[in-house]
C-alpha positions as CSV (number, residue, x, y, z in Angstrom):
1,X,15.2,13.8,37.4
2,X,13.1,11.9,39.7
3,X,11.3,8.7,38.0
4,X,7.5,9.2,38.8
5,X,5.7,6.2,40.3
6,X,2.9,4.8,38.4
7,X,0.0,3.6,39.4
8,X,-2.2,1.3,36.7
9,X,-6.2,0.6,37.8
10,X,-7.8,-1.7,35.4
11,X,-11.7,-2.7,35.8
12,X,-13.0,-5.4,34.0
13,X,-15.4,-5.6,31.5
14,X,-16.6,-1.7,31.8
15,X,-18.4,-0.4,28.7
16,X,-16.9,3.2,27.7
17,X,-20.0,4.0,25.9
18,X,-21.7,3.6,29.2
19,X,-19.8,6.0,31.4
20,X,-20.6,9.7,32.9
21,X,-16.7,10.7,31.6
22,X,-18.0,10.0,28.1
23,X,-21.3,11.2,27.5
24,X,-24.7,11.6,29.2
25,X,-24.9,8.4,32.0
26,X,-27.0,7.5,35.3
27,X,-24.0,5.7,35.9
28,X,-22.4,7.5,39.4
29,X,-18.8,8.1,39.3
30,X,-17.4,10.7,41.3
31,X,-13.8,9.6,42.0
32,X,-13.7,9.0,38.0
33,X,-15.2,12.1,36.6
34,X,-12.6,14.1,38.9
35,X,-9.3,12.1,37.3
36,X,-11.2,12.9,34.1
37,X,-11.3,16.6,34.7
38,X,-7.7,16.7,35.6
39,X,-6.4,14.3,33.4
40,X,-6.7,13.0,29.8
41,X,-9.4,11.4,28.4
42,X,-8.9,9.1,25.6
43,X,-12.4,9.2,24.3
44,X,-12.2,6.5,21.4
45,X,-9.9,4.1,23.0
46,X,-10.2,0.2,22.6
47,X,-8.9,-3.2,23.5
48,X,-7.4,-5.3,20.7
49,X,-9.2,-8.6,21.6
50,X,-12.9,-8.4,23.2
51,X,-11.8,-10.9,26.2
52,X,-9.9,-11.5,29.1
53,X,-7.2,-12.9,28.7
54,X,-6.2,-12.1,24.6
55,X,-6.9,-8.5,25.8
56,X,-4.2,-8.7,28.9
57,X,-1.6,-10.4,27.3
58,X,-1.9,-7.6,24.5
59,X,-2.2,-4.8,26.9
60,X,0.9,-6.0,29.2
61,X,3.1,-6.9,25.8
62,X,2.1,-4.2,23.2
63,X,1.5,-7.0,20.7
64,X,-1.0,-8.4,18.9
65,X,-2.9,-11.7,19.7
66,X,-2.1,-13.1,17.0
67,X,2.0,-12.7,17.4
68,X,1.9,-13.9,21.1
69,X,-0.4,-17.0,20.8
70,X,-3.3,-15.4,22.7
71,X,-6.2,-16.8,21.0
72,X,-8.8,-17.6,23.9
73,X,-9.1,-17.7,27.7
74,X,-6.9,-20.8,27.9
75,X,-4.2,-19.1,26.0
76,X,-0.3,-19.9,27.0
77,X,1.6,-17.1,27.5
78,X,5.3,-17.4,27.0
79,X,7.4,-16.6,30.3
80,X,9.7,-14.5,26.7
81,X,7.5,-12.2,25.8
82,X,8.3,-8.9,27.0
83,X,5.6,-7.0,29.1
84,X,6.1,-3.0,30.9
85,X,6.7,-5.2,33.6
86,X,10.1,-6.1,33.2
87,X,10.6,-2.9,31.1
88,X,10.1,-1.3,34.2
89,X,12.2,-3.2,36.4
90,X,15.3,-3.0,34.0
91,X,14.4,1.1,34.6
92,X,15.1,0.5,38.3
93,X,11.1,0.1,39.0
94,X,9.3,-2.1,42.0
95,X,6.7,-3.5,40.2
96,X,4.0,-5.0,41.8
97,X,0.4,-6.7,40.7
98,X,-2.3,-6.4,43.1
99,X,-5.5,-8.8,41.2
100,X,-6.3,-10.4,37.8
101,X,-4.6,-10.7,35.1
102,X,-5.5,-14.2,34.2
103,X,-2.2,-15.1,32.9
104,X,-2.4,-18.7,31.5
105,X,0.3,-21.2,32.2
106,X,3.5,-21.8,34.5
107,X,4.8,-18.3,34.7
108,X,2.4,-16.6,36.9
109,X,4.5,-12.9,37.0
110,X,5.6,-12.0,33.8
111,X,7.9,-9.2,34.8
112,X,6.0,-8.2,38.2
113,X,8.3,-8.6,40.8
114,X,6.0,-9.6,43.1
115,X,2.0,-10.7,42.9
116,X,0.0,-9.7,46.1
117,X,-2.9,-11.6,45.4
118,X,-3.7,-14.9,43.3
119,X,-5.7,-14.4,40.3
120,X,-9.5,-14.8,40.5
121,X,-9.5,-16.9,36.8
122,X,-7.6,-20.5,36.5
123,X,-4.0,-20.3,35.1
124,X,-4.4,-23.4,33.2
125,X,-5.6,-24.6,29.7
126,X,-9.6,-25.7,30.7
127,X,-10.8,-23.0,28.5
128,X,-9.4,-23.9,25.2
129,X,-12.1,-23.4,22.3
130,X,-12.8,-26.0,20.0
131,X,-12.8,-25.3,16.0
132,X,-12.8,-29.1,15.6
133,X,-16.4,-29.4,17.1
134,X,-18.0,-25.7,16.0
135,X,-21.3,-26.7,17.0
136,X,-20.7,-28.2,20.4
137,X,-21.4,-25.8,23.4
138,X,-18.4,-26.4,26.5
139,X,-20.0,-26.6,29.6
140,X,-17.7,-23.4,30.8
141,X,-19.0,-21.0,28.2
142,X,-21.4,-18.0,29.2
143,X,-24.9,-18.9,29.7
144,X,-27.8,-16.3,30.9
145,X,-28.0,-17.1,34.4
146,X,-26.0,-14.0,35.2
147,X,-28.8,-12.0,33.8
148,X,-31.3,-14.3,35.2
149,X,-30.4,-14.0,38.6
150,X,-29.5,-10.6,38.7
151,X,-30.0,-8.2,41.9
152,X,-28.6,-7.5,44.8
153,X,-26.6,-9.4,46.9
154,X,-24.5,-9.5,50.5
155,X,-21.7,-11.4,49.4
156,X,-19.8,-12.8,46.3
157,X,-16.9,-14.3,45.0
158,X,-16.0,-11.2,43.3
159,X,-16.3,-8.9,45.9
160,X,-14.0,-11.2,48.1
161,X,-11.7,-10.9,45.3
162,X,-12.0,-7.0,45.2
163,X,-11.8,-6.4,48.7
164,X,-8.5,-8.2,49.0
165,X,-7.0,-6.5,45.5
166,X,-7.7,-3.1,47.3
167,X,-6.5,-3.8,50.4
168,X,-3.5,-5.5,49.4
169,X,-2.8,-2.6,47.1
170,X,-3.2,0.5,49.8
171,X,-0.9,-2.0,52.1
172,X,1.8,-1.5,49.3
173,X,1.6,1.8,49.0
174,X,1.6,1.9,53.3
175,X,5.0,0.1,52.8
176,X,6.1,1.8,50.5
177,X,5.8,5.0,52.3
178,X,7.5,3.6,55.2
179,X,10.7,1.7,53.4
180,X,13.8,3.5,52.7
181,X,14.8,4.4,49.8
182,X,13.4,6.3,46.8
183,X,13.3,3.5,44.2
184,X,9.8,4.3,41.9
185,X,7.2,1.4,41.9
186,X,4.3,0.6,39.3
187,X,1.6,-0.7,40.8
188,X,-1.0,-2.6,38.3
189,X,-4.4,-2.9,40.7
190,X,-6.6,-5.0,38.7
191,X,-10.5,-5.4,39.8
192,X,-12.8,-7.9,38.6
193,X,-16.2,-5.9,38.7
194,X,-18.0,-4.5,36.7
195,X,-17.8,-8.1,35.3
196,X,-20.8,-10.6,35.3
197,X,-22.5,-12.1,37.4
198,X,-24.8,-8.7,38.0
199,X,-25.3,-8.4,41.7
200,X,-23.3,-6.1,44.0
201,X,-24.1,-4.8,47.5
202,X,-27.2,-3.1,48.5
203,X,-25.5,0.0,49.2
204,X,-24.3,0.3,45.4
205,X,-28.4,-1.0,44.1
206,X,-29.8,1.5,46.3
207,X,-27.8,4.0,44.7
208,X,-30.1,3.5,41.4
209,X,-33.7,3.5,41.0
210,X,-35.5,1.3,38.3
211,X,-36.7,4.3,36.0
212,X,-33.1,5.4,36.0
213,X,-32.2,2.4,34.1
214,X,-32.5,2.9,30.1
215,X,-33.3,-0.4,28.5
216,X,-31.2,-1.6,25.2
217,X,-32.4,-1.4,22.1
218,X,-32.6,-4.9,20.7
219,X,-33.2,-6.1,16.7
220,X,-34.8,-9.6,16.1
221,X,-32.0,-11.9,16.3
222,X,-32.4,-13.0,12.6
223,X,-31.7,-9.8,11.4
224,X,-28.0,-9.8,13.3
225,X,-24.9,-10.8,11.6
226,X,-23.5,-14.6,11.9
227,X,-21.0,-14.0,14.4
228,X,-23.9,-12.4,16.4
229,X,-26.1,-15.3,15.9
230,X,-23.5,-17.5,17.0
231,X,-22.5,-15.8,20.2
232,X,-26.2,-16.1,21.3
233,X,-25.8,-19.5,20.8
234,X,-22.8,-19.9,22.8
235,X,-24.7,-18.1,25.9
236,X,-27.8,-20.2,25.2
237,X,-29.7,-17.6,24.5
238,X,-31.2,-18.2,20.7
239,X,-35.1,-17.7,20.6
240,X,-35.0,-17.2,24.4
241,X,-36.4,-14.1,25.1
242,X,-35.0,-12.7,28.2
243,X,-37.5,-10.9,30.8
244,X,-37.7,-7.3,31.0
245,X,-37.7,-6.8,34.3
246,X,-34.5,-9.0,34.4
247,X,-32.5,-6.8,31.6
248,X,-33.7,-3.9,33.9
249,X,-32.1,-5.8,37.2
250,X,-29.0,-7.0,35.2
251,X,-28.1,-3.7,34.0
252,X,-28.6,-1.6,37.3
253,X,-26.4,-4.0,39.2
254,X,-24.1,-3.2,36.5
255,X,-24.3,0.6,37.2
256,X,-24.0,-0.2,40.7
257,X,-20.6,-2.1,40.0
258,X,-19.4,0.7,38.4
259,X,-19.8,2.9,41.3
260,X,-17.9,0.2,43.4
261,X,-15.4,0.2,41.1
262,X,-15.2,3.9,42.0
263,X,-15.6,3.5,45.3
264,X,-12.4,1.6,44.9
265,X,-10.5,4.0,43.0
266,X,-11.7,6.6,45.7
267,X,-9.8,4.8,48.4
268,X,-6.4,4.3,46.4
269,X,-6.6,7.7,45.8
270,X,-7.3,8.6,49.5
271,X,-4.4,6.3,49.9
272,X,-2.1,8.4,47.8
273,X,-3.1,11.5,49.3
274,X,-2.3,10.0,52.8
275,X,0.9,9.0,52.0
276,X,2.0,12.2,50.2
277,X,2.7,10.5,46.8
278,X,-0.2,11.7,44.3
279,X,2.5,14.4,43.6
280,X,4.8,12.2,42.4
281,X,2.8,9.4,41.1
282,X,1.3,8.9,37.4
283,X,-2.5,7.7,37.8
284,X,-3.7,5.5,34.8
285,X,-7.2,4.3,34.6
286,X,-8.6,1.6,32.1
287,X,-10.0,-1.9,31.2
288,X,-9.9,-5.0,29.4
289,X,-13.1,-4.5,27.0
290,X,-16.6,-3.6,27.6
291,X,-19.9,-5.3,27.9
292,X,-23.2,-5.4,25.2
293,X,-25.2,-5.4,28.2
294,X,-27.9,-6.5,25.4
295,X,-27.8,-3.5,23.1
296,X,-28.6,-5.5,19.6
297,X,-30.2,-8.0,21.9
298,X,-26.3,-9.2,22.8
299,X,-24.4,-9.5,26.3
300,X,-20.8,-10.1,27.8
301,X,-18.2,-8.9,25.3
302,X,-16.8,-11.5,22.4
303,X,-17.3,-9.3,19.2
304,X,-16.1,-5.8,17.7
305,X,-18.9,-3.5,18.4
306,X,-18.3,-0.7,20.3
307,X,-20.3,-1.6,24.1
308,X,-17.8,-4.8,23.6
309,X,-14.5,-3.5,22.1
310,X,-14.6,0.4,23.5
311,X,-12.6,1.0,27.2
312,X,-11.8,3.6,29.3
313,X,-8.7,5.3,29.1
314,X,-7.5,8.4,31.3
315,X,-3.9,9.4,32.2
316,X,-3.6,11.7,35.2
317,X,-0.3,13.3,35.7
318,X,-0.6,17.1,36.7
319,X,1.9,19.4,35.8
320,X,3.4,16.9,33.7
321,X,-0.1,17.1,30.8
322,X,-2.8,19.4,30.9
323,X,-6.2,18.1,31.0
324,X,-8.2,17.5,28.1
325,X,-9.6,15.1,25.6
326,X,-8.1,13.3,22.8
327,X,-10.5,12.2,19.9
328,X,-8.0,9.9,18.2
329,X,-8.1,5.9,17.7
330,X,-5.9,4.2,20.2
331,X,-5.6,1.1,22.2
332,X,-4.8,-0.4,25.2
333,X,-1.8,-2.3,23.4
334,X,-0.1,1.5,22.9
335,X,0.3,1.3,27.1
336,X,3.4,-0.2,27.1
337,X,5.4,2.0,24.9
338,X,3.8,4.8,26.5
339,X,5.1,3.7,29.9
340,X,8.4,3.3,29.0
341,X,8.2,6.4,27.5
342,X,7.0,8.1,30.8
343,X,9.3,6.5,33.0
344,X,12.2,7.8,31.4
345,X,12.6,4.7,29.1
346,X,13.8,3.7,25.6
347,X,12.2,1.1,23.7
348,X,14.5,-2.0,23.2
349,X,15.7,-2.1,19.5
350,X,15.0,-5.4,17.6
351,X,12.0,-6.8,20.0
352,X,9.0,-6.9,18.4
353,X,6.0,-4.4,19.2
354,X,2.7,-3.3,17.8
355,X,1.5,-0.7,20.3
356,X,2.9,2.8,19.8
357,X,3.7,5.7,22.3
358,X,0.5,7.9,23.4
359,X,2.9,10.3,24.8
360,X,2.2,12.7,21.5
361,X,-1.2,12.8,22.2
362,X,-0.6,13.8,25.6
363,X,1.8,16.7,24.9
364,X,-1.0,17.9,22.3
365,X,1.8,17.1,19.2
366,X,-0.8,14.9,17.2
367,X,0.0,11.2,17.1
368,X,-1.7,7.9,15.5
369,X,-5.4,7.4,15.2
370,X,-5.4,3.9,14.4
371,X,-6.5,0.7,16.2
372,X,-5.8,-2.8,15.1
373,X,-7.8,-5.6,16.7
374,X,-8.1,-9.9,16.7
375,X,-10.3,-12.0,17.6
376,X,-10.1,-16.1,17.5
377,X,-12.0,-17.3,20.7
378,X,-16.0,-17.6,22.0
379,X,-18.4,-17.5,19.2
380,X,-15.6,-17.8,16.2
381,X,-15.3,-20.3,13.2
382,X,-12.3,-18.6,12.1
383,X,-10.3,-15.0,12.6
384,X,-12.4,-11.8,13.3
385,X,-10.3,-8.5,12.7
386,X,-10.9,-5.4,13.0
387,X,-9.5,-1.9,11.9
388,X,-10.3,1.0,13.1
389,X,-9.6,4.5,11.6
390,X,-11.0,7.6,11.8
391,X,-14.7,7.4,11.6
392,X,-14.9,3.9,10.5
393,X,-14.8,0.3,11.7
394,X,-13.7,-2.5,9.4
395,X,-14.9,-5.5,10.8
396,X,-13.1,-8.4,8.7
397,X,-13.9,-12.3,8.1
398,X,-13.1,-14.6,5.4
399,X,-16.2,-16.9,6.7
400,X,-18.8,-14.2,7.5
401,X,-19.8,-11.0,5.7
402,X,-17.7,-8.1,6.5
403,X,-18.9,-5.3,8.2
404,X,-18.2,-1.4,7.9
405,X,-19.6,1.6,10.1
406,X,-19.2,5.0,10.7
407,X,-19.1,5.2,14.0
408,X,-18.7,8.8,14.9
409,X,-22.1,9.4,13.0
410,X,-23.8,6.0,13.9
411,X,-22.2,5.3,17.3
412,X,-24.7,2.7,18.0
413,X,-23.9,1.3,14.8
414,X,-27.0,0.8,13.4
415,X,-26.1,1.0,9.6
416,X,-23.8,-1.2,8.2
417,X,-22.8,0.1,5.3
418,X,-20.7,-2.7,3.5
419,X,-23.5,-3.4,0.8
420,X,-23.7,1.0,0.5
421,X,-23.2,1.7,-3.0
422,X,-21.2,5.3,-2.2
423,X,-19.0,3.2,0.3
424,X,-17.8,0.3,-2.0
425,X,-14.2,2.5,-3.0
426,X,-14.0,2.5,0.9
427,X,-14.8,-1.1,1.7
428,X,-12.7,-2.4,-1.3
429,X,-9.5,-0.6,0.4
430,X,-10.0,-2.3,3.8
431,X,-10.3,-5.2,2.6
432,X,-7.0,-4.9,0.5
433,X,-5.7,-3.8,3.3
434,X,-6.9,-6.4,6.0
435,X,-5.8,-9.1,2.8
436,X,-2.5,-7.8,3.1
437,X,-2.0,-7.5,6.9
438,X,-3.7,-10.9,8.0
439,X,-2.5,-13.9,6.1
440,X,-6.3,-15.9,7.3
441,X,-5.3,-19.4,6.4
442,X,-2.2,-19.2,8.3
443,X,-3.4,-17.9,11.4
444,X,-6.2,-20.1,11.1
445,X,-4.2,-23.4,10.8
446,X,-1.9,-21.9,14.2
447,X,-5.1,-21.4,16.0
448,X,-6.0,-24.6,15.2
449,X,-3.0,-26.4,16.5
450,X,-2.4,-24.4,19.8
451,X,-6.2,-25.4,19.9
452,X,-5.5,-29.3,19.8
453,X,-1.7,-29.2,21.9
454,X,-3.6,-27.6,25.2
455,X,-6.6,-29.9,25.1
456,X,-4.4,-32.8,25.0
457,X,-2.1,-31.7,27.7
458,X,-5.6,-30.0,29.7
459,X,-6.6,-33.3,29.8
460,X,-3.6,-35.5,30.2
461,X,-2.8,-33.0,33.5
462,X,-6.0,-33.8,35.3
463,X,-4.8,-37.2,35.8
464,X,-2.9,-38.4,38.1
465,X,-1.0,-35.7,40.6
466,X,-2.3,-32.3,40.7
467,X,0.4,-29.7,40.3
468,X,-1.8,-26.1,40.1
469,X,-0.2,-23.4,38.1
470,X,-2.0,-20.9,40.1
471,X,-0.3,-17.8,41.8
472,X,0.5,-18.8,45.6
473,X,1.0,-15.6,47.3
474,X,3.5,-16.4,49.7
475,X,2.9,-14.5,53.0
476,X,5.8,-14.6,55.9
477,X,4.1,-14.3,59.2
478,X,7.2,-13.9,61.5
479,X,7.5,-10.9,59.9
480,X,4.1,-9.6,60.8
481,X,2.9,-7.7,63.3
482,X,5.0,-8.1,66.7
483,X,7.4,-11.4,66.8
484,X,10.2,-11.3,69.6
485,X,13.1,-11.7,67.4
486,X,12.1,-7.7,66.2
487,X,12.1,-4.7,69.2
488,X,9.1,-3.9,70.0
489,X,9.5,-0.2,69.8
490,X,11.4,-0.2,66.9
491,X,8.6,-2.0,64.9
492,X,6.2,0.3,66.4
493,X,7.9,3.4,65.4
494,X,8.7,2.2,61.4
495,X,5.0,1.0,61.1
496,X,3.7,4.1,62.1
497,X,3.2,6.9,59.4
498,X,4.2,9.7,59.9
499,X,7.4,8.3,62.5
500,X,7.2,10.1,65.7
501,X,10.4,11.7,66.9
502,X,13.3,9.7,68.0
503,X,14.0,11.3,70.8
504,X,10.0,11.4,72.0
């Protein structure tokens, strides 16, 4: 049988909670809502670490932070970890990554067999956080001006970036089209938007009209737990209250960024259609983790609530799944077993993996309901877990009070109920169970030295020569366009889509 091509869109930073696909939104997303309706919707789906770069090395490897080193922004990622990437290719797949993945450190592919963009995020180890010095605020953390200077705009660095990741991508797909051969490709296109800085074009503000916008509900900031506390410290935003009319701006340039993220999605899909390959391709949609968007008075993403930690997650293959919705807990760490799984795949004995198939729950045969999480970056003295399981959300510290919700009754998590009286049977066996699966003081002291090995070589590396780590896309212009050394007609004829006629 014929290996379906798949094609992975990732946005970044895009709050489930938020979106039309799952619940009442202002937020505009055509493109989106009509995958949704034909595909699968995995409506409680999360990332395992609430930032960049923990989050992608754990979605592309199917393992936990903790496992791979990916502790913060600066992480290293070892060039041996295996990722759906070179799962793929050892299937026979092309596979291709069109925008970020902020992979940190020499190996800037991972698997992919080619990169058509760079990244939009630095490759090396500037962003290491600093347990030694808790209370000292890096120059390169969050601060509010994102939110400050929110509106609209004509131009960014993000939307250069975006522009370029579609475009590159619908160029692959051109190609593709017009190689020979039948050899399947996955395709990762990975967008930066909906991320901060809020601003986006005109055309996507003017979509949205101020009394359209709902404003967050926000608690004093003393009443909000430590690692709250500290995270508005790390954005500079303790006993700064924000304006109004700026939340209002931040958060409708936000919606608008969502509907250019869709815009986007529109034209790959257009691009399929064209081509005469959305038969035969597998469309996956998701992210990295969401945004607080300053519900509980909080922004960006860097803790385990659910604006932060929950992502979209749809997977469109018709005639392959019906459509439908699947309630279970899952995560974005499950995508590479499910992959191999749908390309045909076996999983390779022996290698270690924490994500597991969602294949069951798209053939409607049950499946896990069961979400793991880590967090060691922004904002943290020490590990912050999570588990996640049926209704509830363990969050688990051995430096800050634990925290327990039921989120499918309280999914704005307004009532912690760790202190609950009628609860304390069901907070004793998380904790037993997160005491058994995270071994704190260890991970701690590994955080710790990965911590103190990149800052001294970060800092020994800007001296002296600089030799960048980041992705060169390496572009061959004699074979663009018409050169002499190609016939003319001949290059005409294979760059043109559908090829005329020989003999015409």
């Amino acid at each position: 049988m014929k290996r379906k091509n798949i094609l992975f869109i990732m946005a970044d930073q895009m709050a489930a909670p938020m979106l039309p696909i799952y619940g009442p939104s202002p937020i505009k997303l055509p493109n989106l809502s009509r995958l949704a309706e034909q595909g699968v919707v995995f409506d409680a789906a999360y990332c395992n670490s609430p930032l960049c770069a923990p989050s992608r090395f754990t979605l592309v490897s199917g393992q936990l932070p903790s496992k791979i080193g990916a502790y913060d922004n600066a992480a290293d990622f070892p060039a041996d970890v295996p990722t759906y990437a070179h799962y793929l290719r050892r299937l026979g797949y092309r596979t291709a990554l069109s925008g970020k993945m902020h992979f940190c450190g020499p190996d800037q592919l991972h698997g992919y067999e080619e990169r058509l963009t760079s990244d939009i995020y630095p490759a090396d180890y500037g962003w290491a956080v600093n347990w030694d010095e808790p209370d000292v605020r890096p120059s390169w953390y969050h601060n509010m001006s994102s939110v400050l200077q929110a509106g609209p705009c004509v131009r960014t660095n993000q939307l250069d970036f975006d522009e370029e990741v579609v475009f590159k991508a619908q160029q692959y797909l051109f190609d593709h089209i017009r190689e020979d051969g039948d050899q399947p490709f996955c395709l990762t296109v990975s967008m930066t938007h909906p991320h901060d800085p809020y601003t986006i074009p005109k055309t996507f503000w003017d979509m949205y009209d101020d009394k359209d916008i709902p404003l967050p509900q926000t608690p004093g900031q003393t009443e909000l737990d430590p690692h709250s506390q500290r995270l508005l410290k790390v954005y500079d935003l303790w006993d700064k209250p924000l304006p109004v009319d700026k939340i209002r701006d931040a958060r409708r340039a936000y919606f608008g960024a969502c509907s250019y993220i869709d815009s986007n999605v529109g034209k790959l899909l257009q691009t399929l259609e064209d081509t005469g390959l959305m038969d035969d391709t597998i469309i996956v949609f998701s992210g990295d983790h969401g945004d607080m968007l300053g519900e509980k008075g909080l922004w960006y993403k860097m803790h385990w609530f659910e604006m932060a930690a929950r992502v979209p997650l749809l997977i469109s293959a018709p005639g392959q799944f019906a459509s439908g919705r699947v309630g279970a807990a899952v995560s974005t760490a499950d995508l590479l077993p499910t992959l191999v799984e749908l390309a045909g795949g076996t999983l390779e004995p022996g290698l270690p993996l924490d994500g597991r198939s969602l294949v069951p729950h798209l053939q409607r045969q049950g499946g896990h309901d069961e979400v793991f999480g880590e967090y060691m970056a922004e904002g943290t003295i020490s590990p912050l877990m999570m588990i996640r399981r049926g209704p509830w959300k363990f969050i688990y510290s051995e430096d800050d009070p634990c925290l327990l919700f039921d989120v499918r009754n309280d999914p704005k998590e307004l009532e912690d109920l760790s202190q609950s009286a009628e609860h304390q049977s069901l907070y004793a066996d998380f904790l037993t169970e997160a005491r058994a699966k995270w071994d704190i003081p260890v991970i701690h002291q590994q955080v710790l030295a990965s911590q103190r090995r990149r800052r001294f070589v970060a800092h020994a590396l800007t001296l002296g020569k600089l030799k960048s780590w980041d992705h060169q896309p390496l572009v061959d212009a004699s074979q663009q366009y018409m050169r002499n050394h190609i016939d003319l007609d001949d290059l005409e004829r294979k760059a043109r889509y559908p090829q005329p006629c020989q003999n015409q």
